[in-house]
N, C-alpha and C positions, 0 to 999 in steps of 0.2 A: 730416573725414568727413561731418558733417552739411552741410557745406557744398557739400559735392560733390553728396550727395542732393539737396539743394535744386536746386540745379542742372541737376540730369538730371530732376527733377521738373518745371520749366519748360521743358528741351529739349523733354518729350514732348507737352506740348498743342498743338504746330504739327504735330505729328507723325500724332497724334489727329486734328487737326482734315483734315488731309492725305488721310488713312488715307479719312475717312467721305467727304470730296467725293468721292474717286475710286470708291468704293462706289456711291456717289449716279450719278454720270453713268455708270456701266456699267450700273446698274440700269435708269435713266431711256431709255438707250441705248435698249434691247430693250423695254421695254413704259412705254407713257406714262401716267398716272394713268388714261385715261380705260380702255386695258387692266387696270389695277388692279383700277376701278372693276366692270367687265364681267368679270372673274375671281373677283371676291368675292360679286358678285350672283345669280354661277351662271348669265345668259341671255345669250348674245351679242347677242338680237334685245333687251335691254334697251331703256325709252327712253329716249332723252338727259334725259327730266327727273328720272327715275331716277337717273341716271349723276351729275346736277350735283348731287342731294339725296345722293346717298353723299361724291361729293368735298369737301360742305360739311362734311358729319360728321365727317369723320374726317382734316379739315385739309390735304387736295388740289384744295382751289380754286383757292389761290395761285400766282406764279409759280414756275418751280424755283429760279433761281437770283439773279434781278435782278428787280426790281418799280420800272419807270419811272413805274407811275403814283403811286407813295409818293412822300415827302420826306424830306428827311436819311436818317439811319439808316435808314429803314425801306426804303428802296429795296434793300437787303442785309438785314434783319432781316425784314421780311413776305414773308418766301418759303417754299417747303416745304421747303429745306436747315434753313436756321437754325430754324425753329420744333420740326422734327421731332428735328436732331442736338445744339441747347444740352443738349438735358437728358438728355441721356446722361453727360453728363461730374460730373452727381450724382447718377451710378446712378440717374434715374427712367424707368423704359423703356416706359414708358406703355402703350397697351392697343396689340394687332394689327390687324391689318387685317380679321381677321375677329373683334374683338369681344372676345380673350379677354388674360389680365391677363399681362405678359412673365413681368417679376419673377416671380413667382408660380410661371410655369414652370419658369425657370431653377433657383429655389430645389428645386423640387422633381425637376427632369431630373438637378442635375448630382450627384447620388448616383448615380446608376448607370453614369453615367462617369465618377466618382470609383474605382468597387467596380473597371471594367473596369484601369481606367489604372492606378493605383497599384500592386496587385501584378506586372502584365504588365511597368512600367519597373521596379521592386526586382529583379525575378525575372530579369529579362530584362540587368539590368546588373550584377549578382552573377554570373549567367551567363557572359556574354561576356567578364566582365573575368578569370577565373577561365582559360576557355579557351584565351584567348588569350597568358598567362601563360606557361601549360604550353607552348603554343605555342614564345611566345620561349625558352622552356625547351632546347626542343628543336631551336632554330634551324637551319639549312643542315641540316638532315636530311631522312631521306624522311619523318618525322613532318610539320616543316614545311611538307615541300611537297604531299603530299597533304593538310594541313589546308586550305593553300590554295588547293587546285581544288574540294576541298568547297564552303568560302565563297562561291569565284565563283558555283559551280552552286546555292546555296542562295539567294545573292541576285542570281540570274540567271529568277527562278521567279517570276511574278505570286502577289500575296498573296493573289488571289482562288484561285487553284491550292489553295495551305492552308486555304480557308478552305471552299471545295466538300470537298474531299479530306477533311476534318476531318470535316466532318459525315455525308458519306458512310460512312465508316469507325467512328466512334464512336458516331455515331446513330441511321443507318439499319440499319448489318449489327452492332454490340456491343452497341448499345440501351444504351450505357453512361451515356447525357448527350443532357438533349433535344436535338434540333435545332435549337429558336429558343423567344425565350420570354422574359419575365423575374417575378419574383415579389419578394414584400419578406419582409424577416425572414432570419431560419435558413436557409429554401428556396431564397434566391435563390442561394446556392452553387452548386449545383447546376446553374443556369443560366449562370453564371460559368462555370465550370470549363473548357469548353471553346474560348470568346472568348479567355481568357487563354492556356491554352496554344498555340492556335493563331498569339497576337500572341507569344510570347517565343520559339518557333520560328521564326517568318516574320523575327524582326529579327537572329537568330543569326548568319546569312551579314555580311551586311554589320555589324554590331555587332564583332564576334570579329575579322573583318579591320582594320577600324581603330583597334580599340584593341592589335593587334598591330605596325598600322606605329607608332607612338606606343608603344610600349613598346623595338619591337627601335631606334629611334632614341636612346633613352635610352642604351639600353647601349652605345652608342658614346660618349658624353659621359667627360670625365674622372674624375669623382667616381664613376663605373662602374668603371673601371680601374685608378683609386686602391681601391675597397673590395675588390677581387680581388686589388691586389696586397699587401693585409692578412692575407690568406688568410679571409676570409668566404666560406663555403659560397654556391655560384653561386644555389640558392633561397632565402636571405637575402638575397643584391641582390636578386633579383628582383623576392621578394614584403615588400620592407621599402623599400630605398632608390628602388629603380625606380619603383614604384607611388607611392611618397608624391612624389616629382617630377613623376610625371606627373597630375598631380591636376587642374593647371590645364586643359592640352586636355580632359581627362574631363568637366570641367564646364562649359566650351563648347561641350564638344558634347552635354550634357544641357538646354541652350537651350531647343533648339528642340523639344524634348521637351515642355517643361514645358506650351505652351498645352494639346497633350493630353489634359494630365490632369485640365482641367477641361471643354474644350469636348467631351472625347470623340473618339471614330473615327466619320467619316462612313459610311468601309464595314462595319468592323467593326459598328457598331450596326445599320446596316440592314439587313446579312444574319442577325443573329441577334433581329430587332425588338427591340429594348434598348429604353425609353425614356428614352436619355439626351439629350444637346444636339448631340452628333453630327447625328443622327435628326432631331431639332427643325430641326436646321437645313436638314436635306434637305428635311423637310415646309414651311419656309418658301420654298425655294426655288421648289419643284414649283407649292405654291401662288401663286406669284408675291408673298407677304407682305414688303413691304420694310421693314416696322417689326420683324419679327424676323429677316431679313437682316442689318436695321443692327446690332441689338443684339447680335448673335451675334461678328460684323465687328469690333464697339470692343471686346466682351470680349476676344476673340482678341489683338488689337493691343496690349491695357493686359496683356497676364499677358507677351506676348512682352517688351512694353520694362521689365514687371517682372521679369520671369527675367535680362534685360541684367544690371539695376542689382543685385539679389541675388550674380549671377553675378561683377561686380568686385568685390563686397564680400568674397564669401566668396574671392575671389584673395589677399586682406590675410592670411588667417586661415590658407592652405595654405603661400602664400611670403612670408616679411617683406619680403625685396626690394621688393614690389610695396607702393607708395604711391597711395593715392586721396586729391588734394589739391584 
């Protein structure tokens, strides 16, 4: 086991390293330092000595990616790749492009896409796992099959749909739950409340349908039709042997979930102005900032190839079969 970890620990920093160049040159693609530069200064009519005194500052002088006029190393090392992307790989995410501290942010953003995400996936996988059950419960019936024309039409619907609709309806005409907003403390419930439901609603369609094909698959398996023909009640397979099998797909497909729950929902946050990292990452974008571009980009990439490794870990612990060697 620790050996494997080790292992997948050194697969990811090519991975990482992968991840940021490709960040790098779509960024550098659409706007070149010296747009950076004239983005952050606020004047287009800037002037170039202006331009060259910010790109000193803030470590866009240098070449992007090859420096001919260095020696050894440094023809790969004095550039704006390497100098900006080393140090991210020991969490130092240094200041942004306008000045203000990463770290700092993140520490402080990623509680409110902690608050959004956490109950939205609990809720939202208790949910669907629950319905879809009943579901298979009810297979080849008109239960089943009107469940699943629901589904389609639920996640045949733009989540912006839920998310207008939501505010519309609870906000504007129930006055039940502000509109947008967020606060700290007790209060912030309140401003939660309806982000959440309107994220374990919008994921129900497609949620409930795939963990229904993933269930009615099961019950065709042997150890299905061996525990029926024990005479075990069909909701004891279902919700005992069925489910505890199908554990492994459940947590592959909770993956991809997981960067979520730190970086946040882009749209989710910035229609209900969250300040979470979601949000942050929109405002780096908009503002052209590619130091919190970057830092947002490697988070994302390290929780994903951490959810992998988590993910075959906890496969040892659902099925012994499965060997991590």
């Amino acid at each position: 086991m620790t050996a494997y970890i080790v292992r997948r620990f050194f697969y990811a920093i090519p991975i990482l390293i992968g991840v940021n160049l490709l960040t790098f040159i779509l960024f550098f693609v659409i706007s070149s330092p010296d747009d950076v530069a004239r983005s952050q200064l606020g004047d287009r009519r800037v002037s170039t000595e202006a331009i060259e005194s910010w790109k000193a500052d803030h470590g866009y002088d240098k070449p992007l990616l090859y420096n001919p006029s260095a020696g050894g190393w440094g023809k790969f090392g004095d550039t704006i790749f390497f100098q900006k992307s080393l140090r991210l790989f020991v969490f130092d995410f240094g200041q942004s492009d306008s000045g203000r501290d990463i770290g700092y942010d993140i520490r402080q953003r990623m509680w409110p896409s902690l608050a959004i995400a956490v109950p939205t996936l609990l809720l939202g996988v208790l949910l669907n796992i629950t319905f879809a059950l009943v579901i298979a419960f009810f297979r080849a019936t008109y239960i089943d099959f009107w469940s699943v024309v629901l589904c389609v039409v639920l996640l045949s619907i733009s989540s912006l749909f839920y998310i207008i609709g939501g505010q519309f309806l609870l906000s504007k005409l129930l006055h039940l739950v502000p509109i947008s907003g967020y606060d700290t403390g007790i209060n912030a419930i309140k401003f939660l409340l309806l982000p959440v439901i309107i994220g374990v609603i919008a994921g129900v369609g497609s949620g409930t349908r795939w963990y229904r094909t993933i269930f009615l698959e099961e019950t065709e398996k042997d150890y299905v039709r061996t525990a029926r023909a024990k005479g075990l009640q069909e909701s004891r397979v279902l919700f005992v042997h069925v489910l505890r099998n199908a554990l492994i797909p459940i947590l592959t497909g909770l993956v991809v979930i997981l960067p979520q729950l730190f970086l946040g929902s882009l749209i989710t946050e910035s229609f209900f102005a969250i300040p979470g990292l979601g949000s942050y990452t929109i405002e780096g974008i908009q503002s052209q900032d590619f130091a919190i571009v970057r830092a947002m980009v490697f988070l994302g990439s390290l929780m994903y190839i951490g959810g992998l490794l988590l993910t075959d870990i906890s496969y040892t612990l659902v099925d012994p079969r499965v060997s991590l060697k």
